[in-house]
BAKE-39177 format. One record per residue: x, y, z of N, C-alpha, C in turn; residue in one letter. Coordinates in steps of 0.02 Angstrom, whole numbers, m for minus. Example, Ala and Ser with C-alpha at 12.3 -4.5 7.8 and 13.67 -1.06 7.14 Angstrom:
BEGIN
      n_X      n_Y      n_Z     ca_X     ca_Y     ca_Z      c_X      c_Y      c_Z   type
      660     m284      390      615     m225      390      660     m165      390      A
      642     m112      354      684      m53      357      645        2      394      S
***
This chain:
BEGIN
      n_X      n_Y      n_Z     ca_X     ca_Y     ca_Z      c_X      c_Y      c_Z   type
     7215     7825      319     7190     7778      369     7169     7817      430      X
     7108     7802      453     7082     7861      494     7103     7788      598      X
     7135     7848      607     7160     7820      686     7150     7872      732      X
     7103     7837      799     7085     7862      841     7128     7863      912      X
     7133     7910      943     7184     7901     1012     7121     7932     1048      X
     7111     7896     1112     7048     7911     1157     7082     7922     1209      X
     7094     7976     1238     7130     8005     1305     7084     8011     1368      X
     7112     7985     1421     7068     7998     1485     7066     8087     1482      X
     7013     8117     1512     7010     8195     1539     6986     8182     1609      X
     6964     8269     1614     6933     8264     1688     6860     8257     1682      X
     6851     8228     1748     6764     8213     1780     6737     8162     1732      X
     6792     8111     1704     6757     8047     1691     6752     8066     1619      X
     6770     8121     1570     6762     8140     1499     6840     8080     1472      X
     6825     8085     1396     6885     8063     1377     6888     8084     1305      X
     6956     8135     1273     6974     8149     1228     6999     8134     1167      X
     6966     8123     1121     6965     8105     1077     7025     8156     1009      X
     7087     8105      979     7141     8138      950     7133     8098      884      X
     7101     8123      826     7079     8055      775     7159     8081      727      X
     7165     8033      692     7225     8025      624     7192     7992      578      X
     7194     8062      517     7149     8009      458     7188     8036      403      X
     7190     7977      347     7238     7983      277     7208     8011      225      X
     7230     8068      196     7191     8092      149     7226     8104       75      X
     7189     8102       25     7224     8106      m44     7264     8083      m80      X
     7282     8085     m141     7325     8019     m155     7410     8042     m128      X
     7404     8112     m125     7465     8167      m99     7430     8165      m34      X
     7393     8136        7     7366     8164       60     7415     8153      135      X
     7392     8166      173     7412     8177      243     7365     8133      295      X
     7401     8110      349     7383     8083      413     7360     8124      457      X
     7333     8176      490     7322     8220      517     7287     8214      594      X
     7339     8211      653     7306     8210      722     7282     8258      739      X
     7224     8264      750     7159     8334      789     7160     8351      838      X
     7166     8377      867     7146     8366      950     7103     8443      966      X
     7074     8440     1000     7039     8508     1016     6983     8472     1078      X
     6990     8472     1125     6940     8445     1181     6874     8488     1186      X
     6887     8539     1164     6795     8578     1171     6774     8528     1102      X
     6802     8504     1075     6743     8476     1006     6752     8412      993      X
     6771     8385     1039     6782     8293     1039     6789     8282     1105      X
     6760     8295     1150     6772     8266     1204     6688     8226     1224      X
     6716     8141     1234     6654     8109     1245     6678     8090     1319      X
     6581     8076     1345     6583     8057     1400     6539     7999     1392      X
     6557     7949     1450     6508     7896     1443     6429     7910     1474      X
     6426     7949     1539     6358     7967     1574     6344     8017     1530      X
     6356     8046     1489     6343     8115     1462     6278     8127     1429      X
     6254     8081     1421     6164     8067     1398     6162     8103     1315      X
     6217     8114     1278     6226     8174     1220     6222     8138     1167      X
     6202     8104     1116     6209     8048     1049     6209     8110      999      X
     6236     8089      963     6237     8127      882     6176     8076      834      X
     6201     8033      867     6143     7993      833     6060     7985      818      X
     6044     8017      875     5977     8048      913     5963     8106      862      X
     6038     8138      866     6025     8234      847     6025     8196      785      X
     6046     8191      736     6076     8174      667     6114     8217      629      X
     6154     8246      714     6203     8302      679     6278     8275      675      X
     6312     8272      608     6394     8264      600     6450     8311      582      X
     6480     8320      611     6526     8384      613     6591     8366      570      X
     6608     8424      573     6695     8408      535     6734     8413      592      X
     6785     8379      590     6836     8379      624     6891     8427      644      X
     6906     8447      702     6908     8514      729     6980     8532      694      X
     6993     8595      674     7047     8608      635     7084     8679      687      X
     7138     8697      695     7207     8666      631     7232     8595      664      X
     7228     8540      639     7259     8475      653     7323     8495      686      X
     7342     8449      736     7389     8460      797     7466     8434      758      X
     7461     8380      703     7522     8355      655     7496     8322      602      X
     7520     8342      552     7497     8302      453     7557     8307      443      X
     7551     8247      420     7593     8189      383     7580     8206      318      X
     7617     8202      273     7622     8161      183     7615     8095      180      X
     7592     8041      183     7563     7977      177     7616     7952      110      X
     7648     7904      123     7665     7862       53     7647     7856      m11      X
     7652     7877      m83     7610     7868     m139     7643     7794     m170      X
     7590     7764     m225     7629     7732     m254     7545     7672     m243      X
     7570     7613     m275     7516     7568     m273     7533     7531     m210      X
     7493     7463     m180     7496     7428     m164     7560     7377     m171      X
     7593     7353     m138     7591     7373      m53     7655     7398      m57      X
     7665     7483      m90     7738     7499      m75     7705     7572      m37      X
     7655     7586      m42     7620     7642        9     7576     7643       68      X
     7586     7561       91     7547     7541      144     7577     7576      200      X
     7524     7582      256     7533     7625      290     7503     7606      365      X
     7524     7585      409     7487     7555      474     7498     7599      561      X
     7452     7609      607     7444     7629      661     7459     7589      718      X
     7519     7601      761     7506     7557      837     7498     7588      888      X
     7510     7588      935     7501     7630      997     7546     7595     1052      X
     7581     7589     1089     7619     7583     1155     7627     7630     1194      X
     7611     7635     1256     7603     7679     1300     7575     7741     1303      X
     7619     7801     1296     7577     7863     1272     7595     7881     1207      X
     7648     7841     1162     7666     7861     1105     7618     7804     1046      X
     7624     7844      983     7562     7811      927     7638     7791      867      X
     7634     7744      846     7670     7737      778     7656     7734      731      X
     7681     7759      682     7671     7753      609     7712     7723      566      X
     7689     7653      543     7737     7607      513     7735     7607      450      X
     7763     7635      390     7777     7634      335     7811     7584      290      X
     7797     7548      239     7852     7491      195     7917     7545      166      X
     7963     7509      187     8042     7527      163     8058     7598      202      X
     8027     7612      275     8028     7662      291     8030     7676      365      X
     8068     7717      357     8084     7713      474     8002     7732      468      X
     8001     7720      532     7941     7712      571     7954     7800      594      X
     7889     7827      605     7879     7901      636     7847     7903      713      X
     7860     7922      769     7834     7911      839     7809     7980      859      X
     7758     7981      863     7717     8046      899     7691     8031      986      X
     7721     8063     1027     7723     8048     1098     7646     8106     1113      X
     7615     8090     1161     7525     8119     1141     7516     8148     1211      X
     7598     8113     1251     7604     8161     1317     7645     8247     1313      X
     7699     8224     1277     7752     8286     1261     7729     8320     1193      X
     7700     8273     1138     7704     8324     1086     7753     8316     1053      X
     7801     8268     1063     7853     8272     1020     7844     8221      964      X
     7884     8220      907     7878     8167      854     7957     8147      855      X
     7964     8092      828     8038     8073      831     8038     8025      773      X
     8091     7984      756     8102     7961      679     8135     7881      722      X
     8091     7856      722     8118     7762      738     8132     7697      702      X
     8130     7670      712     8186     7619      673     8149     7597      631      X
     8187     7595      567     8169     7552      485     8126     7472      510      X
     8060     7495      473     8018     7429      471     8068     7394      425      X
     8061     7306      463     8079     7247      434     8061     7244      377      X
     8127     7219      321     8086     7225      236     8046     7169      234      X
     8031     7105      264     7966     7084      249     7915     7102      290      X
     7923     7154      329     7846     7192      357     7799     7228      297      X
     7742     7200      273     7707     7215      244     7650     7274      278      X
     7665     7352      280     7633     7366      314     7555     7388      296      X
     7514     7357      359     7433     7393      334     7394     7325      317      X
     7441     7260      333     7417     7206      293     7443     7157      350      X
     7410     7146      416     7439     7134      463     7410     7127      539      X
     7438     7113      593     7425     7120      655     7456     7176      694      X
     7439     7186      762     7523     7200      792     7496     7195      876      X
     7501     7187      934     7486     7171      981     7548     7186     1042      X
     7530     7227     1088     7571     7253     1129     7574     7187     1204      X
     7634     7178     1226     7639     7126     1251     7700     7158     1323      X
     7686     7165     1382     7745     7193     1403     7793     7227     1370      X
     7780     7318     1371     7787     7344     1340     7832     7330     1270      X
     7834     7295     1242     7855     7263     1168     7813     7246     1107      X
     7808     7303     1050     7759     7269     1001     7755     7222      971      X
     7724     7171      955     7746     7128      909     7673     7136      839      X
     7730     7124      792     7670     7128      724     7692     7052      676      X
     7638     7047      648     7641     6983      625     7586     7030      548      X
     7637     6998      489     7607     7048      427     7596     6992      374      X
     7549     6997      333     7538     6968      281     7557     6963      225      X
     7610     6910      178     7607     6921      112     7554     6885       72      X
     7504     6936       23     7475     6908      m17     7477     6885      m57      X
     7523     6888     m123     7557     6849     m168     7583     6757     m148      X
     7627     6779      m88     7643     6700      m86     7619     6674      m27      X
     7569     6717      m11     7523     6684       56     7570     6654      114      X
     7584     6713      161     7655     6691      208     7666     6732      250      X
     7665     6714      323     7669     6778      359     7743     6777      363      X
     7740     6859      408     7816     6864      447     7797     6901      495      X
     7845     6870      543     7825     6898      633     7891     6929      653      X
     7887     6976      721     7926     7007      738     7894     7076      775      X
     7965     7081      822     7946     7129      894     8004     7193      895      X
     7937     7225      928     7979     7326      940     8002     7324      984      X
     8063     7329     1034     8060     7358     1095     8132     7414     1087      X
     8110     7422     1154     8168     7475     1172     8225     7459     1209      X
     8299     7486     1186     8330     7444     1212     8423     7481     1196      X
     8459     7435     1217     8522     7475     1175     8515     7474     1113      X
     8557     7504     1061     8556     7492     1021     8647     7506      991      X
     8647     7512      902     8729     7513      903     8738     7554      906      X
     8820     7586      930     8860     7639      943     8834     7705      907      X
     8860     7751      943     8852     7805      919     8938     7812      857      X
     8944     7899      831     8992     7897      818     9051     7897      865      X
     9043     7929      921     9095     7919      967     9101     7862     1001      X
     9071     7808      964     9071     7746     1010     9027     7737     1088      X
     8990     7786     1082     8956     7769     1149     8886     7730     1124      X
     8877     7691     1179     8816     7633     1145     8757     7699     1180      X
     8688     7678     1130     8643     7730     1100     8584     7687     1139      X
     8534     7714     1152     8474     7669     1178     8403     7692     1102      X
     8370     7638     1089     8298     7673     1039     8271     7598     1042      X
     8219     7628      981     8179     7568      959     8214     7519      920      X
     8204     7450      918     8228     7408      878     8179     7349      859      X
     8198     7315      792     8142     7273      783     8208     7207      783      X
     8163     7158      789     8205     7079      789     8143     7031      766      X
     8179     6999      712     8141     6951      685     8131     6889      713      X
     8079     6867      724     8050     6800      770     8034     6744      717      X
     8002     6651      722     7986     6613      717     7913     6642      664      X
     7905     6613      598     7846     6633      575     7802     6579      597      X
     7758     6577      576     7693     6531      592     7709     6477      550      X
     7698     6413      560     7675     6339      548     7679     6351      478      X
     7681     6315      408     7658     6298      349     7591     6307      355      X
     7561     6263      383     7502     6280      383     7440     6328      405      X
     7497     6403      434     7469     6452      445     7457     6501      385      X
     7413     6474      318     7438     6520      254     7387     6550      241      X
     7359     6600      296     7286     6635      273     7284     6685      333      X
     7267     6747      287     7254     6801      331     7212     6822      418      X
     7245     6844      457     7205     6834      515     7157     6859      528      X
     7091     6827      536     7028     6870      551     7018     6907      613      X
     7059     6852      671     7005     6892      732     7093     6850      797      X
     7093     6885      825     7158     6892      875     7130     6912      933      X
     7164     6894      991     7151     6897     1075     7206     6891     1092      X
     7238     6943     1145     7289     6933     1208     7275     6897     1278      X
     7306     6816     1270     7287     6776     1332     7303     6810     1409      X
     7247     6827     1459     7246     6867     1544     7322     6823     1552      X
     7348     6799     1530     7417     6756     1544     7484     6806     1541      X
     7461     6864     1465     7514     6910     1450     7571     6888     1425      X
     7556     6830     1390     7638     6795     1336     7604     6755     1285      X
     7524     6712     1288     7511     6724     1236     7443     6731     1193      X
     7469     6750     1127     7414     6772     1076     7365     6724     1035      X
     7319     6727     1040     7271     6668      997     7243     6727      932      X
     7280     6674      892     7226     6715      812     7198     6643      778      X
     7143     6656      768     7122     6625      698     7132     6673      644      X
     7130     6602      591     7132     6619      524     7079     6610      478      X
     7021     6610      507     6953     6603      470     6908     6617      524      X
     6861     6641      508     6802     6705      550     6733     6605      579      X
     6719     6644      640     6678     6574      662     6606     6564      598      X
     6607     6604      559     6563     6584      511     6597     6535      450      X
     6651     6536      433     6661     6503      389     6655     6431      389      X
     6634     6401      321     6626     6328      340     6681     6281      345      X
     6681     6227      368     6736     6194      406     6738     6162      338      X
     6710     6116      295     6749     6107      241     6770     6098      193      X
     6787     6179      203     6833     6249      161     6903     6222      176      X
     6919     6209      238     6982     6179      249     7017     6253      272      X
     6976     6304      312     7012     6360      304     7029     6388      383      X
     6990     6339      415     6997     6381      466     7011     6351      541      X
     7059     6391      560     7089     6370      640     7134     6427      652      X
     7152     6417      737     7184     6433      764     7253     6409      801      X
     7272     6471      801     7339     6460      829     7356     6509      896      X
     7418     6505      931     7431     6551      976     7519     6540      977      X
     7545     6612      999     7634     6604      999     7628     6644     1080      X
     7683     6589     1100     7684     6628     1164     7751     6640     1163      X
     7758     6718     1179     7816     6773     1163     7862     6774     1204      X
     7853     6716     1260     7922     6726     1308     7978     6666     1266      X
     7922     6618     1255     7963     6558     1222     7974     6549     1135      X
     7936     6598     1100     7959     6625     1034     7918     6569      995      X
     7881     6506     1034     7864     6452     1005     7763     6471      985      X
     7754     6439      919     7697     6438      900     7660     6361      910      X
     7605     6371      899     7543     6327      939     7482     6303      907      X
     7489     6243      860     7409     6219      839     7354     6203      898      X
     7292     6256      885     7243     6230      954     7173     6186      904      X
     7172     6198      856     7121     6145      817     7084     6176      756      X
     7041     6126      716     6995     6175      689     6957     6208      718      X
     6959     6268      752     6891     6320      763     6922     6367      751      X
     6874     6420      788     6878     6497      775     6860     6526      819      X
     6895     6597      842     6861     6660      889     6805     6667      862      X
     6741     6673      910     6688     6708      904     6706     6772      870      X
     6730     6818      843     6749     6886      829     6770     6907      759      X
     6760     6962      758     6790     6995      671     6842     7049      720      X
     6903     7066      698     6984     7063      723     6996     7068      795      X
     7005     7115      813     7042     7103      883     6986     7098      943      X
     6988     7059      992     6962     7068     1061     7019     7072     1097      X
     6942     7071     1149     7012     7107     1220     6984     7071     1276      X
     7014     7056     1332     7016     7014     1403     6977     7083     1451      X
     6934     7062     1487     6898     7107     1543     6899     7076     1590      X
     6933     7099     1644     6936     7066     1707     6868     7078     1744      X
     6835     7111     1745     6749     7129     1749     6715     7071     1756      X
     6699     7081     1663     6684     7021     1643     6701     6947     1648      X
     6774     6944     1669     6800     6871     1649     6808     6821     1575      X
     6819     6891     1534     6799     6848     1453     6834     6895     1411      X
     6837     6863     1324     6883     6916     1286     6805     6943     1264      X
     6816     6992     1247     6749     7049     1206     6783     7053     1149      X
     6728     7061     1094     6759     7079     1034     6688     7072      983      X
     6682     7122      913     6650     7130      893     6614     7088      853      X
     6544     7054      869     6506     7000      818     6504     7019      745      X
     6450     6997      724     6438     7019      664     6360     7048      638      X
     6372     7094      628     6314     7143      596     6308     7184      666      X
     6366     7199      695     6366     7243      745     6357     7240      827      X
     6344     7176      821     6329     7150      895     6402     7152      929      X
     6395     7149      996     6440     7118     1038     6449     7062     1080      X
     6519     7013     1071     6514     6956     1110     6538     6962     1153      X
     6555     6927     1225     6585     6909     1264     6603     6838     1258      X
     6655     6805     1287     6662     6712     1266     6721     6701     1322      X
     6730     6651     1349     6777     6631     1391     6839     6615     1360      X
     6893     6610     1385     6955     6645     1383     6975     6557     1361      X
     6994     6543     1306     7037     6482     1288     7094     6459     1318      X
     7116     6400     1349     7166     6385     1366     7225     6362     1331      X
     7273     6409     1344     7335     6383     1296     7386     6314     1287      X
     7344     6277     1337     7368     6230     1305     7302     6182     1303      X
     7268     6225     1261     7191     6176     1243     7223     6152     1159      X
     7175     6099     1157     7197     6068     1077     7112     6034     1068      X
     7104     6052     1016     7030     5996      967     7064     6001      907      X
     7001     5950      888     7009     5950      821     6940     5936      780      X
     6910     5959      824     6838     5949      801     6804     6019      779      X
     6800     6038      728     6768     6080      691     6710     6113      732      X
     6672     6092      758     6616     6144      785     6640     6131      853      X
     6706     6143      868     6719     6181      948     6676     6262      943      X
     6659     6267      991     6639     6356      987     6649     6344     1054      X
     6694     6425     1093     6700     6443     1165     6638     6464     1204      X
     6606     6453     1247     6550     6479     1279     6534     6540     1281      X
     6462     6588     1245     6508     6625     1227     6409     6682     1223      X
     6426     6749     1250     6364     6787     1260     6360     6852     1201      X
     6312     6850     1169     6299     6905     1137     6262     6959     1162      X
     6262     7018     1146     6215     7069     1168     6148     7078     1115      X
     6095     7080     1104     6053     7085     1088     6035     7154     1044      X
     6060     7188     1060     6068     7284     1046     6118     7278     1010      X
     6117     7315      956     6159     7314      907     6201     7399      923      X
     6265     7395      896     6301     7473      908     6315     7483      845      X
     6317     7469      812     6316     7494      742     6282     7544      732      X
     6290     7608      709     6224     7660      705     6193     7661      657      X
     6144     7698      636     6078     7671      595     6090     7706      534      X
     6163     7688      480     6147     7722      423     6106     7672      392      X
     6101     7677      326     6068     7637      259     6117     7614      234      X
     6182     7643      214     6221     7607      204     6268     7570      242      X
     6293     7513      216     6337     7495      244     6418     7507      268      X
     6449     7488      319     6501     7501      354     6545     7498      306      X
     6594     7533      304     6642     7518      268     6719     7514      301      X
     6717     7521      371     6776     7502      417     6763     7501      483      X
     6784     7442      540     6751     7462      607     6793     7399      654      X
     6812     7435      702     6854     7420      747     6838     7432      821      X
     6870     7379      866     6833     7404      931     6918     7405      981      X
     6916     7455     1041     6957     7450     1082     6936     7477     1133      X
     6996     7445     1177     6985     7431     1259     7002     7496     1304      X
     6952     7519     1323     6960     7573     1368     6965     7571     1466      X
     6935     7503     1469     6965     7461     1533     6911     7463     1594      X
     6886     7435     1612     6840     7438     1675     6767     7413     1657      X
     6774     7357     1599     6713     7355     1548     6673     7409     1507      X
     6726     7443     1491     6715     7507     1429     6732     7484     1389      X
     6716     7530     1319     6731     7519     1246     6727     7573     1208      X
     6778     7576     1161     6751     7619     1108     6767     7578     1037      X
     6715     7589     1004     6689     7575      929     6707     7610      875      X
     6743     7616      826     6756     7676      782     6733     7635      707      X
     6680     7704      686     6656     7635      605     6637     7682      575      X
     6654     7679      492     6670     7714      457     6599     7698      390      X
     6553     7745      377     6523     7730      307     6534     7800      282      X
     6489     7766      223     6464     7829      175     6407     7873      189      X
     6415     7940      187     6358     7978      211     6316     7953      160      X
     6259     7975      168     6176     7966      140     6182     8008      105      X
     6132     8020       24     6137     8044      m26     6176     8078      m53      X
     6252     8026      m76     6311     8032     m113     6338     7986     m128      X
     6319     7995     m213     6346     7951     m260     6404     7897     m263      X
     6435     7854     m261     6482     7822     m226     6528     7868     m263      X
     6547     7879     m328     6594     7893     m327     6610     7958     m301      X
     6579     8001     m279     6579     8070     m258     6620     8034     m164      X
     6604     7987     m142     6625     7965      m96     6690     7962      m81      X
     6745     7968     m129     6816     7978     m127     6835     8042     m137      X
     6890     8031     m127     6925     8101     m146     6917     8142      m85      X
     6927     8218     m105     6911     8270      m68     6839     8297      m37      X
     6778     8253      m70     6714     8265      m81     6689     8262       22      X
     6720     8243       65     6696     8237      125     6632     8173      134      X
     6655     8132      101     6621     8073       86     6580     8009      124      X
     6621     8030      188     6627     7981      234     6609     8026      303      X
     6572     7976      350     6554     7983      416     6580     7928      458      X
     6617     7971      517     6658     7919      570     6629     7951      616      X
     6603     7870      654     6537     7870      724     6620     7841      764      X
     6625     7870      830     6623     7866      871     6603     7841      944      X
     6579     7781      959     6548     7778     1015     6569     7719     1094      X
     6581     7766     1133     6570     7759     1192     6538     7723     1244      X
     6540     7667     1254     6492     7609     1302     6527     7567     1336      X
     6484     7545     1389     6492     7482     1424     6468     7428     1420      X
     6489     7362     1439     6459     7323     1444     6439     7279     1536      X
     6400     7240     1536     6376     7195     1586     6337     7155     1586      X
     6351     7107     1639     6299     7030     1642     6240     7045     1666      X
     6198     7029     1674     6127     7059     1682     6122     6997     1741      X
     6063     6990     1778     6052     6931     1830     6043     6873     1797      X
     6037     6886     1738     5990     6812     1696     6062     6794     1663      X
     6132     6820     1679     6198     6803     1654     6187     6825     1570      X
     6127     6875     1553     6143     6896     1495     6199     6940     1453      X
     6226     6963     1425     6268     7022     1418     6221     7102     1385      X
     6249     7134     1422     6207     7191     1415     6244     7263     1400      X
     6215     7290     1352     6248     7364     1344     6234     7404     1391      X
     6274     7453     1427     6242     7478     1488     6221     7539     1461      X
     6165     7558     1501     6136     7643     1460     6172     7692     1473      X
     6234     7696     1470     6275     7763     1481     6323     7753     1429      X
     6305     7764     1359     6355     7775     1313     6333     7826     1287      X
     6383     7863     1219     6389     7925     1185     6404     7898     1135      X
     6372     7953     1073     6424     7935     1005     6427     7992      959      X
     6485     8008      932     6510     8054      926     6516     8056      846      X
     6500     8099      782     6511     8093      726     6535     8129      681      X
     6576     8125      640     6626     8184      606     6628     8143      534      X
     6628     8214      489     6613     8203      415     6707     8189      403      X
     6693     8145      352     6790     8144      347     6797     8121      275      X
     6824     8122      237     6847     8107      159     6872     8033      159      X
     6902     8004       97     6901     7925      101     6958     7926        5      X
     7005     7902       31     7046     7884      m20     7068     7827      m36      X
     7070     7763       31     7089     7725       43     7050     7668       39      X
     7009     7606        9     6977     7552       24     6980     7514       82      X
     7061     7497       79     7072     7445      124     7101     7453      207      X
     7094     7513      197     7118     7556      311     7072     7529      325      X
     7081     7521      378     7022     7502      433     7035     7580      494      X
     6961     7593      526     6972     7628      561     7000     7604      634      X
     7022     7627      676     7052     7621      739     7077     7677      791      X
     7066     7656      862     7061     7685      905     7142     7667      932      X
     7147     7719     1010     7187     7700     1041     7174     7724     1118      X
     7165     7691     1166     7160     7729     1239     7236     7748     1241      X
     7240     7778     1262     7315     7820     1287     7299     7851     1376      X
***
């Protein structure tokens, strides 16, 4: 699973630390090397322009052995809280790589119904919470990371770490995977739908919900849907959640109220697209792509295809199969209240291998 950590640098640059899963024995491997990943947003530099893609700067800074085995006993998922990145494994402590110190540390056993890799997870005052999918009996399960005491040591002295605690699952009628999620400017709670604003209403598939995490309680808001394909994010800039359209565009949409309720199928939030597409110009299609919040109406984009003339199946394995774009932008309202990409982005591209179907790529500001 290829995961990006985007680090502030100096003079406005920001460093780029990618983690990507390789082989069926393969490894997670964080990069870091700032002479060969460091993007800037004014930097006027595209790879895209050049149509040059590089490999990823080596010797990797930490590789992992990745889980073997089928589905879902080798699932494998990425979070991020503060300056540390996690790695959540099924039936398996969790691994913490701190991206300030360098250190790795060994944290607390994921919940046995955490399905990992098949899922949410959303940072909430400093506390993760993940909400994971079972596919077989169509059923989530929710639950939060924090830090905290924990039990005794051997000498009886109480111990401080990570701990998980199981929360309230979703409604009966929450029995379908989440497409697209937002953290309410409120900071307690989360709105996900469970069907993408394209799907048709009746399918019977699609609405939203929201849990607000101080009160542990979940929330029918009606049939609709986020404008978005998975996560957006709140811009105080803007005044709206951002989050990625479809076929590459970007939306902006006003911020839902939590204690809004319809029930009318073609609710849609007010809601601005950009016209300019960020998707970059392969032929083929995407095969993973994720957007995160770098803060001040920035963004970074991380999306994953197949390079150009190679056979699909040559596309797995060790073959270097795959190209991960990188890119760097802003957004803004234009006078006409349009939304606009601002002309100071970068994008950055590295050849990378592909073992996995179902990772999605992802970033992390740190």
């Amino acid at each position: 699973m290829p995961a990006t950590a985007v680090k502030r640098g100096r003079g406005g640059s920001s460093i780029c630390t990618s983690c990507w899963m390789t082989g069926p024995r393969g490894t997670a491997s964080t990069r870091s090397k700032p002479t060969a990943s460091t993007l800037t947003l004014d930097s006027g530099s595209d790879d895209q322009h050049s149509g040059a893609a590089r490999h990823l700067p080596e010797p990797p800074t930490l590789r992992l052995e990745c889980p073997v085995g089928t589905v879902p006993h080798p699932g494998m998922s990425f979070s991020a809280l503060g300056t540390q990145i996690f790695t959540f494994m099924n039936q398996r402590c969790s691994l913490i790589y701190d991206t300030k110190t360098a250190a790795m540390t060994i944290g607390a056993h994921a919940p046995a119904d955490m399905v990992c890799g098949f899922g949410i997870t959303v940072v909430v005052d400093e506390m993760l919470y993940a909400l994971s999918y079972h596919f077989r009996v169509k059923q989530h399960s929710c639950g939060v990371m924090s830090w905290g005491t924990t039990a005794s040591d051997a000498l009886q002295q109480p111990t401080e770490g990570w701990s998980w605690k199981t929360l309230p699952p979703p409604p009966p009628t929450f029995h379908r995977r989440v497409n697209s999620y937002a953290l309410h400017p409120d900071g307690c709670t989360i709105f996900m739908s469970t069907a993408n604003f394209m799907t048709a209403p009746s399918k019977g598939c699609m609405g939203t919900y929201s849990f607000n995490t101080k009160d542990s309680v979940w929330r029918w808001h009606g049939e609709w849907a986020l404008p978005f394909s998975g996560q957006a994010h709140f811009d105080r800039e803007l005044n709206a959640w951002v989050g990625l359209h479809r076929d590459g565009y970007i939306s902006a949409c006003q911020v839902a109220s939590p204690s809004c309720h319809s029930t009318t199928p073609t609710l849609q939030l007010d809601c601005q697209t950009t016209k300019e597409k960020l998707f970059c110009k392969d032929r083929k299609p995407h095969m993973g792509v994720s957007l995160s919040y770098v803060g001040m109406s920035r963004f970074c984009l991380v999306q994953r295809v197949e390079r150009e003339g190679l056979e699909e199946a040559l596309a797995r394995g060790d073959y270097a199969g795959c190209v991960l774009h990188i890119t760097l932008f802003g957004l803004k309202f234009n006078h006409k209240g349009e939304l606009q990409i601002t002309d100071h982005r970068s994008t950055r591209s590295f050849i990378v291998s592909r073992h996995k179907d179902h990772f999605m790529p992802v970033a992390f500001w740190m």
